[in-house]
C-alpha positions in Angstrom: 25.1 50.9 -16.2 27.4 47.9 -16.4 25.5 44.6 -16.5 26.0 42.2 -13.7 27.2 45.2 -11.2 24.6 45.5 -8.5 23.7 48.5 -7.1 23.5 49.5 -3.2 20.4 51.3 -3.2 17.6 49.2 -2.5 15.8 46.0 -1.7 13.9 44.4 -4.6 10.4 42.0 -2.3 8.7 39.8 -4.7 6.1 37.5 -3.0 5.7 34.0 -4.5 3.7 30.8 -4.9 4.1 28.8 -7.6 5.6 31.0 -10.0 8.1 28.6 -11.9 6.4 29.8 -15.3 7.3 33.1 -14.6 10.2 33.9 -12.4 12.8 32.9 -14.2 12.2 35.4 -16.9 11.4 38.4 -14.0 14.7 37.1 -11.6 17.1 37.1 -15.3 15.7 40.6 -16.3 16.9 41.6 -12.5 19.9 40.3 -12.6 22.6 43.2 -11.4 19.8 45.8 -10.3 20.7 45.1 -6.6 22.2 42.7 -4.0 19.5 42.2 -2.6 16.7 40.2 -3.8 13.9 39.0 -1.5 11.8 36.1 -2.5 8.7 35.5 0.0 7.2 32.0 -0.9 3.9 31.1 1.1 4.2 26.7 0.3 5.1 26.4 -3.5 5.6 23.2 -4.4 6.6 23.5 -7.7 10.1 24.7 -9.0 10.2 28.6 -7.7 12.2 27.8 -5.0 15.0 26.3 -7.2 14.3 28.9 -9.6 15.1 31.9 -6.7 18.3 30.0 -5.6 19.2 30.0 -9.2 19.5 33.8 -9.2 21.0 33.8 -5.4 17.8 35.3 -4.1 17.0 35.1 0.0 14.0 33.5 0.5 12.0 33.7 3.3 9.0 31.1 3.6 6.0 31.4 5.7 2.0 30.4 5.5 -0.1 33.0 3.4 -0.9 36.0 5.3 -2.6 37.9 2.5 -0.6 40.0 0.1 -0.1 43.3 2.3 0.8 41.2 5.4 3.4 38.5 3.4 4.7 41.8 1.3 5.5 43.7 4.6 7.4 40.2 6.0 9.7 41.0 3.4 10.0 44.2 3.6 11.0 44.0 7.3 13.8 41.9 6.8 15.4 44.1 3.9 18.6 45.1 3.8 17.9 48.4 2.6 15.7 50.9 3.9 14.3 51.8 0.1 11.9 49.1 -1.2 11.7 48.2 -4.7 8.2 46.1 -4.7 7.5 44.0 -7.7 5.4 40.6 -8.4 6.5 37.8 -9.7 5.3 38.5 -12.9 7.2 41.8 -13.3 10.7 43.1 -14.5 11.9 46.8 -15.8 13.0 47.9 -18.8 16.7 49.3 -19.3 15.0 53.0 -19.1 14.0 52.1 -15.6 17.0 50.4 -14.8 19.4 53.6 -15.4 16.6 55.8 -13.5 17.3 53.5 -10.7 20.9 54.0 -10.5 21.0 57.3 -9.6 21.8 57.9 -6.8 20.0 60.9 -5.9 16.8 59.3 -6.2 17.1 58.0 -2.9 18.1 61.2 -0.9 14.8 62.1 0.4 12.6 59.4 2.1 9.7 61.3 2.4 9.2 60.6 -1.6 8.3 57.6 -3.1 8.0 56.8 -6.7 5.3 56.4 -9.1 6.2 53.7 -11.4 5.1 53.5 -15.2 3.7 49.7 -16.5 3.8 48.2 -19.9 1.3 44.9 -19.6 1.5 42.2 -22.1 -1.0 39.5 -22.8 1.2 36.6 -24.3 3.6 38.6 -26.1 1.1 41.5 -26.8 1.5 44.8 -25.5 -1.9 46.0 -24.1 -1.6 49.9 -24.3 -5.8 50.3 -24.2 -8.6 49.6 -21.9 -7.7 49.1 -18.3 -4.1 49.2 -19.2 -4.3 52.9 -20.4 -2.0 55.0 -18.5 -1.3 52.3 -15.9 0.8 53.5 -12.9 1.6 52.1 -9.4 3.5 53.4 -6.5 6.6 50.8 -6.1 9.9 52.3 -5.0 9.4 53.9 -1.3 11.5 54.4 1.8 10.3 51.8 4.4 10.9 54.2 7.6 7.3 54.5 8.3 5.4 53.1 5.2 4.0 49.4 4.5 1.2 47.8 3.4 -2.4 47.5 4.4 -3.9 44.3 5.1 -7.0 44.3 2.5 -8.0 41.1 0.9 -6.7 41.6 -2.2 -6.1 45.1 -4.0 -3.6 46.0 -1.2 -2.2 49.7 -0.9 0.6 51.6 0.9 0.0 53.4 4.2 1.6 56.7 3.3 1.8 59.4 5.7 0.7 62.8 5.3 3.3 65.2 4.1 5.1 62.7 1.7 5.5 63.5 -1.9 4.9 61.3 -5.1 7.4 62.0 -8.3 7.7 59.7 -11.5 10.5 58.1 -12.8 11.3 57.5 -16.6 10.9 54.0 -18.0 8.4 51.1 -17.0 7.9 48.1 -15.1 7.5 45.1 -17.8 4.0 43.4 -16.3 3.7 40.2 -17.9 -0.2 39.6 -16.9 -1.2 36.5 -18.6 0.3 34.0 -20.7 -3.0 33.6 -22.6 -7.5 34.5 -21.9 -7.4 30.8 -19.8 -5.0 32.5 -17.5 -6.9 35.9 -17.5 -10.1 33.9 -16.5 -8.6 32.3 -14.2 -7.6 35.0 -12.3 -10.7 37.6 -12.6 -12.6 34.7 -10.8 -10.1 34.5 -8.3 -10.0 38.3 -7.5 -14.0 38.8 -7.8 -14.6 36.5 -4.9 -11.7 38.3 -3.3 -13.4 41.5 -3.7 -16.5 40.2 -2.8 -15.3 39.0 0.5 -13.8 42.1 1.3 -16.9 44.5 -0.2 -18.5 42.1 2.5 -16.4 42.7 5.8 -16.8 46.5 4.8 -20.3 46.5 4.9 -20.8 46.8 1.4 -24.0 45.8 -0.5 -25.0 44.7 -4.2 -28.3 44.2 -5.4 -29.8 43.2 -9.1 -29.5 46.8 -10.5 -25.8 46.7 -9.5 -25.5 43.2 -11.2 -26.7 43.9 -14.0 -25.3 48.2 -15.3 -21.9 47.7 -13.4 -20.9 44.8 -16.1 -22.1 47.0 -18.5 -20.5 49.9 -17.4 -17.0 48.2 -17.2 -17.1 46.9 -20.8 -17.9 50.7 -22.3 -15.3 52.1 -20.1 -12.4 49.5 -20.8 -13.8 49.1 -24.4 -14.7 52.7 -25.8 -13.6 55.1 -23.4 -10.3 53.6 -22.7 -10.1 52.4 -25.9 -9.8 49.5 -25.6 -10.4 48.6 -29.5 -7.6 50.0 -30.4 -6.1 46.9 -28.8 -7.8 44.9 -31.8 -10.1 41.3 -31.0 -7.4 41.2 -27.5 -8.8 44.3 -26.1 -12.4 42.9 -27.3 -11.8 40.3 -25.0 -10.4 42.2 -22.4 -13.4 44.5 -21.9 -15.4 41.2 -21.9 -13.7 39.2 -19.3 -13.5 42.6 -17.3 -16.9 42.9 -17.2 -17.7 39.7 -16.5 -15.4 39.4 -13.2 -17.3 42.7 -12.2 -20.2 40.7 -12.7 -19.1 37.7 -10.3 -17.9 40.0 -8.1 -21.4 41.6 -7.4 -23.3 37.8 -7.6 -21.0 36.8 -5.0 -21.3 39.7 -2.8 -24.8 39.3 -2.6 -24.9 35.4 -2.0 -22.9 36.7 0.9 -25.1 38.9 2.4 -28.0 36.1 2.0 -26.1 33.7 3.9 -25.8 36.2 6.8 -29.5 36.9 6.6 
């Protein structure tokens, strides 16, 4: 593939706020992937705007309508009917990049495309714990798939009948800069999850508090070995099974409040 030389395949829909520590490194590994690169910002008032006209990207802007809702925004105004769907945080290796420009890949829109991820911690590779074997669905045809609306952990609404094949190479998921970041963010996403446990009606309780956290950290920690990751997967486990922790508390202040 000849650098610089987009291809005509597909839409690449990143959603965005307050990514200028980020982007640039994900919108330069995407340079000449495609012609069209769809930035959704929900009000950041940092540099990511300046950052996505850098790289010529269209940005759309609009409130925050969670992530399915402000990733389907994009997706609607695509110029392409295939959807590349990354974060902010995420590139692809040159692997991925040739698997991409083939042609044939696209043929059939009743497949979509399970994608392979490489997560790094800093600079660190995390191949253990709840990185092992991590996968998402990411390239689809947009005919009659989007988004759900959940909270947080949003999936794709796929139709019976469509098929899932992989694709050689990885996406390059830059998670956290460091474990302040990584804290950060499992509190964010366990009251997420807690609010949306709630709306679905589901419960917690002290038993749950207490062997759930538990259960995470053996999981992450021994059975996805997460030591082999050294004191980083250590760490990993622990913050894991803390935000599983906080996730549970919160549900269950929750349901007090409604009692």
């Amino acid at each position: 593939m000849i650098k610089n030389q987009p291809l005509h395949y597909f839409s690449i829909v990143i959603i965005t706020k307050n990514e200028e520590h980020i982007l640039e490194r994900t919108l330069a590994n995407l340079q000449g992937v495609t012609d069209d690169l769809i930035i959704v910002d929900s009000g950041s008032t940092d540099q990511t705007l300046e950052i996505a006209k850098k790289y010529d990207a269209r940005i759309l802007q609009t409130e925050w309508l969670g992530y399915g809702t402000t990733k389907n925004l994009g997706i609607s105004n695509s110029k392409y009917n295939w959807i590349l769907s990354l974060d902010a945080d995420e590139g692809i290796n040159e692997t991925l990049k040739q698997s991409l420009s083939d042609s044939s890949i696209y043929n059939d829109p009743h497949i979509l495309y399970d994608l392979r991820f490489n997560s790094f911690i800093g600079e660190k590779n995390m191949k253990f714990g709840q990185w092992l074997n991590n996968h998402h669905i990411r390239l689809f045809n947009k005919e009659n798939i989007s988004w759900n609306t959940f909270l947080v952990h949003e999936k794709l609404n796929i139709p019976a009948g469509y098929k899932v094949k992989k694709l050689k190479g990885y996406v390059l998921h830059y998670t956290m800069m460091n474990f302040n970041e990584f804290i950060f963010k499992a509190n964010k996403y366990a009251l997420l999850n807690a609010e949306k446990y709630f709306k679905q009606g589901k419960r917690s309780g002290s038993l749950k508090m207490f062997f759930s956290p538990v259960f995470s950290f053996i999981k992450n920690y021994f059975f996805k070995l997460g030591f082999l990751d050294g004191t980083t997967g250590y760490h990993c486990a622990r913050i894991n099974a803390r935000y599983t922790f906080l996730k549970y508390k919160r549900l269950e202040e929750l349901w007090s409040k409604k009692q």
